[in-house]
N, C-alpha and C positions, 0 to 999 in steps of 0.2 A: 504494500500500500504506500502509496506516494505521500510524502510528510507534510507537506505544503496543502493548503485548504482549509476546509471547514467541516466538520466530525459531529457526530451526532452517538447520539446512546440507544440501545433498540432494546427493552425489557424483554423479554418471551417469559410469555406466560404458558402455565400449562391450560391445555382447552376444557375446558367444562364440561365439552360435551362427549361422555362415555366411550361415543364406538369411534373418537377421533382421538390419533396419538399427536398429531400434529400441533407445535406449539403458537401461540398467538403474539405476534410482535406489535410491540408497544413502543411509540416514541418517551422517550424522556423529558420531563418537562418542567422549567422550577416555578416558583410561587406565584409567577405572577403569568403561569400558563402560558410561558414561551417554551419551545425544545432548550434543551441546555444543549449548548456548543461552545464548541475548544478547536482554536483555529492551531492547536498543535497535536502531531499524532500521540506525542510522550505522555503530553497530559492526558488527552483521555484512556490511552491507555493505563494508567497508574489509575486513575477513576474506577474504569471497568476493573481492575485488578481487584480494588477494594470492595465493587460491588459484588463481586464474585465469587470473594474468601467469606462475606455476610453474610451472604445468602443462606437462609435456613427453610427456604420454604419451596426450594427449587428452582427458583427462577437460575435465569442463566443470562447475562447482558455482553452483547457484543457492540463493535464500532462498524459505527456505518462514514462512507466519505459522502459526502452532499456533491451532486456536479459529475459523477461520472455518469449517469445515463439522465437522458433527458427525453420527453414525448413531448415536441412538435405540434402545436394543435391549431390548423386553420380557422377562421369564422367559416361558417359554413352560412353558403349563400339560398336565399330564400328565391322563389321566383320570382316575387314582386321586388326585389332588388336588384333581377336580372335587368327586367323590363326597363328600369330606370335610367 
């Protein structure tokens, strides 16, 4: 992972739902409901480190980089905006 950028924290949670093993990932977010970000890979790794060695209920928290993929999304045209 490239060291330079902007990192995010992704909780997974385990899924609720019985016949699914599959975990649920969750943005991290602080108090005042923004994602928490670390424009350094060091720090958030030593983050997730500690969230990791914590954890007592399962969870498991990895890094994410923000800006390596991205969707593209046109306005999509209506007809009556063709005509015009």
């Amino acid at each position: 992972m490239d060291k330079k950028g902007l990192f995010i924290i992704i909780k997974y949670h385990k899924n609720p739902n019985k016949d699914s093993d599959k975990a649920l990932p969750v943005i991290m977010m602080d108090t005042d409901d923004h994602p928490i970000e670390f424009d350094r890979i060091d720090s958030a790794q030593e983050f997730t480190n500690i969230l990791n060695m914590n954890s007592n209920q399962g969870f498991h928290y990895e890094i994410k980089k923000l800006g390596v993929k991205y969707l593209k999304v046109s306005q999509k045209l209506h007809k009556e905006d063709l005509e015009n």
